[in-house]
GULO-912516 format. One record per residue (C-alpha): x, y, z. Coordinates in steps of 0.5 Angstrom, whole numbers, padded with zeros to 4 digits, always signed. Each point is the difference from the previous one (the first is absolute). Example, Ala and Ser with C-alpha at 12.3 -4.5 7.8 and 13.67 -1.06 7.14 Angstrom:
<rs>
+0025-0009+0016/+0002+0007-0002/
</rs>
This chain:
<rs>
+0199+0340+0096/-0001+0005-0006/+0001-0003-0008/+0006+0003-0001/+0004-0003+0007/-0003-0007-0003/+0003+0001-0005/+0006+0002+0001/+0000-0006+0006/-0001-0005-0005/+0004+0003-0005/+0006-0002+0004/-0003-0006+0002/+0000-0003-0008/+0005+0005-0002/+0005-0004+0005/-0003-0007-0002/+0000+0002-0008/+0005+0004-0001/+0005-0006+0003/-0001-0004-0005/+0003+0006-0005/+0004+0002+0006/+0003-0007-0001/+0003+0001-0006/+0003+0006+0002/+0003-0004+0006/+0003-0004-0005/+0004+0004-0004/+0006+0001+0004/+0000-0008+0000/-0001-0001-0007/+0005+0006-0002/+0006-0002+0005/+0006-0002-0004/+0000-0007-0001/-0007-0002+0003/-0002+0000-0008/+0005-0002-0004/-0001+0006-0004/-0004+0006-0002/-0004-0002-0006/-0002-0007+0005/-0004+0006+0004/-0003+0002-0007/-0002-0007-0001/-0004+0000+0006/-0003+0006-0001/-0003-0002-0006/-0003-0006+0002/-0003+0004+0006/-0003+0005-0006/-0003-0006-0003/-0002-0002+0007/-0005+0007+0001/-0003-0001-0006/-0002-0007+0001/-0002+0001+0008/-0005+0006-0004/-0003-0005-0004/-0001-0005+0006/-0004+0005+0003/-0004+0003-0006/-0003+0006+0005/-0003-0005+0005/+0002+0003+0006/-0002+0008-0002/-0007-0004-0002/+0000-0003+0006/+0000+0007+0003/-0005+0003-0003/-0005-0005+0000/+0001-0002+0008/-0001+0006+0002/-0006+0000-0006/-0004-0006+0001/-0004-0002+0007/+0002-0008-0001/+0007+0002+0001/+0002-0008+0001/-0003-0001-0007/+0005+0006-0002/+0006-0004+0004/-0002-0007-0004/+0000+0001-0006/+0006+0005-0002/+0004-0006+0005/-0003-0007-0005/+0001+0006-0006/+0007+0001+0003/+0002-0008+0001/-0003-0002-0006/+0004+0004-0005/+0007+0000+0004/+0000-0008-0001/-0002+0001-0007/+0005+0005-0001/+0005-0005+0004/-0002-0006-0005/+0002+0003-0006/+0006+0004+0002/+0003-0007+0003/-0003-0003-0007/+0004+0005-0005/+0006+0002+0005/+0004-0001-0005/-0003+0004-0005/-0001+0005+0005/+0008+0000+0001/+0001+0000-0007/-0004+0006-0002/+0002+0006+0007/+0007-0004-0001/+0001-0003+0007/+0003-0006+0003/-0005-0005+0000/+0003-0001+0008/-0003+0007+0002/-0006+0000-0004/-0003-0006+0005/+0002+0003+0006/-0004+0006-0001/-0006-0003-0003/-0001-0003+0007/+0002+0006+0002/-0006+0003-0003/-0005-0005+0001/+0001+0001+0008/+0000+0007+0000/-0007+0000-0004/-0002-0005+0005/+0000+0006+0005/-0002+0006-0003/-0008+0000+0002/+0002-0003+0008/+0005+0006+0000/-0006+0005-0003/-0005-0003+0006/+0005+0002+0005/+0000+0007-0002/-0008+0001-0002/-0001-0003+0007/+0005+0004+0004/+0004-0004+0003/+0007+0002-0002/+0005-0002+0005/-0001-0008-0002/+0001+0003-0008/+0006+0004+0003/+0003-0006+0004/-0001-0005-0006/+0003+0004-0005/+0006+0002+0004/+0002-0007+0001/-0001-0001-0007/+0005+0005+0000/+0004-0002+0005/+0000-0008-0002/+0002+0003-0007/+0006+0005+0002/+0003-0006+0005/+0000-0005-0006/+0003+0005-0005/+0006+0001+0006/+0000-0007+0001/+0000-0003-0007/+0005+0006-0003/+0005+0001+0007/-0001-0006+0004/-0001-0006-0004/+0007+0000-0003/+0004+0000+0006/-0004-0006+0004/-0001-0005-0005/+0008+0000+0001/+0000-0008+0004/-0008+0000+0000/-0002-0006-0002/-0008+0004-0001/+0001+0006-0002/+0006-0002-0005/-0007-0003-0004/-0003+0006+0000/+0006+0005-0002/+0002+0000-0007/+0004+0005-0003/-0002+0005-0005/-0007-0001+0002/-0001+0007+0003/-0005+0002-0004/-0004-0006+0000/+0000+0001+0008/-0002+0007+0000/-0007-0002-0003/+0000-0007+0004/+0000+0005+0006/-0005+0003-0002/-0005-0006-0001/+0001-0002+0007/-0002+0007+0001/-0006-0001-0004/-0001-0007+0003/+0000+0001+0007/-0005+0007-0002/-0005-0005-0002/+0000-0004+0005/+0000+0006+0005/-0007+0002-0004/-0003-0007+0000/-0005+0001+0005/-0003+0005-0005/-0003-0006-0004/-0002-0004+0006/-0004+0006+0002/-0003+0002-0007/-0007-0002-0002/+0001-0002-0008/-0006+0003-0003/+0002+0002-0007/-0005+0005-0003/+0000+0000-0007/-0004+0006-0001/+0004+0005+0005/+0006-0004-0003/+0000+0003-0007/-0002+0006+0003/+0007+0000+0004/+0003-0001-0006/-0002+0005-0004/+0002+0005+0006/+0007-0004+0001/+0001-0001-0009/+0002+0007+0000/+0005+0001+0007/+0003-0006-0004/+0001+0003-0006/+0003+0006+0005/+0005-0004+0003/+0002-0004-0006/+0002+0008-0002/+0002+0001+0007/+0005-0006-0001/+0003+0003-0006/+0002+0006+0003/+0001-0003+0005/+0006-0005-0002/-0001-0001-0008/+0006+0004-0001/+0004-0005+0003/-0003-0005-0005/+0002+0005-0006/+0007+0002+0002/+0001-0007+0000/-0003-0001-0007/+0003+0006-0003/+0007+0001+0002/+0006-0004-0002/+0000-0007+0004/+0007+0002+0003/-0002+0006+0004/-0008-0001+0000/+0000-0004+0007/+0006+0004+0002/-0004+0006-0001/-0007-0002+0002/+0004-0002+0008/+0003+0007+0001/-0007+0003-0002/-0003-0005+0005/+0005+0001+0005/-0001+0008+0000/-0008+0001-0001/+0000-0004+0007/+0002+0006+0002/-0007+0003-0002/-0004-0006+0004/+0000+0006+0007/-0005+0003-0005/-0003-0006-0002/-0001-0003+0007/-0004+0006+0002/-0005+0001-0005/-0001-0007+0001/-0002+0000+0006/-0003+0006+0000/-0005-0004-0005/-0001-0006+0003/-0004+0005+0006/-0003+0004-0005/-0004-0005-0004/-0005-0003+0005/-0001+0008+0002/-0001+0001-0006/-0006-0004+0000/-0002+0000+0006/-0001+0008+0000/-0003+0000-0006/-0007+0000+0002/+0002+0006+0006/-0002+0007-0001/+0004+0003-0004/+0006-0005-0001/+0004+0004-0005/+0002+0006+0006/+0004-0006+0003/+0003-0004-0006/+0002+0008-0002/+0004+0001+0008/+0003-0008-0002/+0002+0003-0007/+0004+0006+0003/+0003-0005+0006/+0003-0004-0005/+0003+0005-0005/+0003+0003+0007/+0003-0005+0003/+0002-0004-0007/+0003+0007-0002/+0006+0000+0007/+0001-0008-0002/+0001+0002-0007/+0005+0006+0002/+0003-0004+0005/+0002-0007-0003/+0003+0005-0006/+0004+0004+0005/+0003-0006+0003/+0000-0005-0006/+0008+0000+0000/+0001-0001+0007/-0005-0006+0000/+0002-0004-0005/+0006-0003+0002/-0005-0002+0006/-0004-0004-0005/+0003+0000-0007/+0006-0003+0003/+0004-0001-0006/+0003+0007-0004/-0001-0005-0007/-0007+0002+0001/+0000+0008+0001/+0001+0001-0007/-0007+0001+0000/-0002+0004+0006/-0002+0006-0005/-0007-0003+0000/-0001+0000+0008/-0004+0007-0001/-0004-0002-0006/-0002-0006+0002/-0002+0004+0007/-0004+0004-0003/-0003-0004-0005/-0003-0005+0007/-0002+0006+0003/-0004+0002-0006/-0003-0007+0000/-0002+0001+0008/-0004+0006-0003/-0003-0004-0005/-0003-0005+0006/-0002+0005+0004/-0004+0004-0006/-0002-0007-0003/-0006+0000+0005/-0005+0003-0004/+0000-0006-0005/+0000-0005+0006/-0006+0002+0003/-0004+0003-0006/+0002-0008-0003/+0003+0002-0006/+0006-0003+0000/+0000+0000-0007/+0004+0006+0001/+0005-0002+0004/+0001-0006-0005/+0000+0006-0006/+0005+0005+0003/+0004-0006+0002/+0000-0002-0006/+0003+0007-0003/+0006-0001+0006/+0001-0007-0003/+0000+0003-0007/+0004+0006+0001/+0006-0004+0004/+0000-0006-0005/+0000+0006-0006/+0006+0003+0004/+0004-0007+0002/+0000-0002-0007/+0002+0007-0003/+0005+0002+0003/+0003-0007+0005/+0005-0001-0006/+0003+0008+0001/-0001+0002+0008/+0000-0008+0003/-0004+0000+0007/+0000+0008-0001/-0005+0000-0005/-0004-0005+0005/+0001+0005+0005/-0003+0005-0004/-0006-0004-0001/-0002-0002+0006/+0000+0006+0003/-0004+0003-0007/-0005-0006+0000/-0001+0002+0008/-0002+0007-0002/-0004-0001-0005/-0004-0005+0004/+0000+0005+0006/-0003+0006-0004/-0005-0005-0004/-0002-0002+0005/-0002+0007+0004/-0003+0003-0007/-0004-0006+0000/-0003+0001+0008/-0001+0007-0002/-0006-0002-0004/-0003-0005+0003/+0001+0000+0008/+0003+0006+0001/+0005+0001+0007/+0002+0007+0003/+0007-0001-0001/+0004+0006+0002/+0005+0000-0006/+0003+0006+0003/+0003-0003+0005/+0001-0007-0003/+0004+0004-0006/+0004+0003+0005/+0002-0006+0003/+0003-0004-0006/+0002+0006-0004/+0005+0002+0005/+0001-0007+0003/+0002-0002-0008/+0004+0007-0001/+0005-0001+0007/+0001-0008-0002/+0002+0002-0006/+0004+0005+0002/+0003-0005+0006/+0002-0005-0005/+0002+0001-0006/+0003+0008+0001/+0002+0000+0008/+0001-0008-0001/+0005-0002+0006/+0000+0008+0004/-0005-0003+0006/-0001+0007+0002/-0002+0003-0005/-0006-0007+0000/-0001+0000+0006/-0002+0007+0001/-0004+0000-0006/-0004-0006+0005/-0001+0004+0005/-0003+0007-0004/-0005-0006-0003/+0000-0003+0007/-0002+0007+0003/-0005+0001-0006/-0005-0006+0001/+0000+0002+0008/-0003+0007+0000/-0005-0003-0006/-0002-0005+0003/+0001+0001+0008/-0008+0001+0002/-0002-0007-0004/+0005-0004+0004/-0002+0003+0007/-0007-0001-0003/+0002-0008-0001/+0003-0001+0006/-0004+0004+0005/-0007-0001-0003/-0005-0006+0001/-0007+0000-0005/
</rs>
């Protein structure tokens, strides 16, 4: 099988098992925003801060261990001393993180300004998710994707089915039962959403147990700090990536008035959900790309296949921009079921964009990967990180969860030319930027002209998807029956 029909293989593999765990909070929109589930729209924008907390503090966790443990896998020769020692580097700073966070829970509560009650929960949350995240990196650095594909599913599943339980159910059958009355308790929904997700984490790790049977626990100092040194840089990246990413749901609550602040926050949740088809795909578009990444990066010229991988995605993410912008009306009911939460609807094709740009920024990020200057990564997430705090603090007051819009897509952007300009100079790809620019300049231009001009004349949208749809066909028709019909 060709490299490229690998990939897109395994792309959908991971993709589907990896982009679930997103895709769950997406599922779990329509339930959270259903009237009379939660009892308002500010609890919603409660839950969201906590989950803002909670990706910043699962990045930490993680320090850029499983991108290190990547790079050194496919690097080093005794790969069960790479295995080793980032799980013992794993376990012993997850148990170290859950002491003293369980030590200072209530100062921690006190300090992001959230009930203690929730603070518990998710710091064993984070603990069981920490425990995980090498065994699921083994998975994918030996191939073996449907048993990483059939544990994150049912992760999902398990989850999904007690928030329904919880949340629908639970209420109505502990009238006259005896067990399930002790474990109902009213006004508790919150507090069931991440009790949900603990089970979830918990039956993850059992799952993954026999990981640590298996591992011979050698821990090599030296290979250790040089792991580290790779991976010091990605943490940083993913802390500004978590900035960009949900920092802005932390500032809107610090910012605005405390009467509408949550409120606020709910509707520019419930809305920006919408956005998650372009995550979703970018998503597992990179989970598929970063083993190829490494592995093809000792081929013959390797860049000829990773420029073809760039224009694929930029025309494939393109139609599900242009698709998602014309059909977000009509969708939103679907997922956003309450009309107290469309409010925010204007920031669908901001975030879109936004997303894809940062799809962009994966893909071209492959030349700090594999040339190990993962320094820049961090620098130009840094800038992102910079650009979306600048931003959120300046004009939050004034424009509310517009002004977060605007940065995330501006941090994005930013980010993504960066990092093009910065590839250029030290590992140069033969990118088509005639065809890449064509791709989102006209995406972007019939979006627009969709949503916020033509907005509700379906016609006029739907015909401006077909005009796009016929574009990326004749320009890409020869690539794709030489995917299809070609074995090297």
């Amino acid at each position: 099988m060709s490299g490229l029909k690998l990939l897109f293989k395994q792309t959908f593999i991971y993709g589907l098992a990896t982009v679930l765990p997103r895709m769950l909070s997406f599922l779990l929109v329509p339930l959270y925003t259903t009237e009379g589930v939660l009892s308002s729209v500010a609890e919603y924008g409660q839950v969201n801060v906590i989950f803002s907390w909670f990706v910043l503090f699962n990045v930490v966790l993680a320090y850029g261990m499983e991108t290190a443990f990547f790079r050194y896998y496919n690097k080093e020769q005794d790969k069960e001393k790479v295995i080793g020692t980032s799980t013992i580097s794993l376990i012993v700073s997850s148990l170290g993180f859950f002491i003293v966070a369980m030590l200072f829970q209530n100062q921690i509560a006190n300090f992001i300004d959230i009930d203690v009650k929730y603070i518990k929960l998710v710091i064993w949350i984070l603990l069981l998710d920490a425990l995980v995240i090498i065994p699921f990196a083994w998975l994918r650095a030996t191939q073996k994707p449907m048993r990483y594909a059939i544990i994150k599913i049912l992760n999902v599943a398990v989850n999904l089915g007690l928030n329904l339980f919880f949340l629908l159910v639970l209420k109505d059958l502990a009238q006259g039962n005896n067990i399930l009355s002790t474990i109902y308790k009213p006004n508790f929904e919150i507090s069931y959403i991440f009790i949900a997700n603990l089970i979830a984490s918990a039956l993850t790790l059992v799952l993954m147990a026999s990981f640590y049977v298996k591992v011979k626990f050698i821990f090599d100092k030296k290979l250790w700090q040089q792991m580290m040194r790779y991976a010091y840089p990605v943490l940083i990246a993913g802390v500004a990536f978590s900035i960009n990413e949900t920092f802005d749901r932390i500032l809107l609550k610090e910012l605005l008035p405390d009467d509408i602040a949550e409120t606020e926050i709910g509707m520019y949740s419930a809305c920006y959900k919408l956005a998650l088809f372009m995550t979703l795909f970018a998503t597992a578009y990179r989970l598929g790309i970063e083993p190829f990444f490494f592995s093809h990066a000792s081929s013959e010229n390797p860049q000829k296949n990773y420029a073809r991988i760039l224009e694929f995605f930029v025309a494939a993410g393109s139609v599900i921009f242009l698709a998602v912008v014309v059909f977000a009306d009509l969708i939103k009911p679907f997922i956003v079921r309450s009309e107290a939460y469309w409010e925010a609807m204007w920031v669908v094709p901001i975030i879109l964009l936004a997303n894809f740009c940062l799809g962009i920024y994966h893909n071209l990020s492959v030349w700090y990967k594999i040339t190990d200057r993962t320094k820049f990564g961090a620098y130009i997430s840094v800038v992102g990180a910079l650009i979306t705090l600048a931003i959120n603090l300046l004009f939050i007051k004034a424009f509310s969860y517009k002004a977060s819009a605007i940065a995330t897509l501006s941090a994005y952007a930013a980010m993504m030319l960066l990092s093009y300009y910065f590839g250029r100079k030290y590992y140069p790809i033969p990118y088509n930027l005639k065809k890449i620019s064509l791709y989102m300049v006209v995406s972007v231009l019939f979006s627009f002209i969709s949503f916020y001009k033509f907005k509700d004349n379906y016609i006029i949208g739907f015909s401006l998807l077909i005009v796009f749809l016929t574009i990326v066909y004749l320009l890409e028709r020869n690539q794709l029956k030489k995917l299809l019909n070609k074995e090297s």
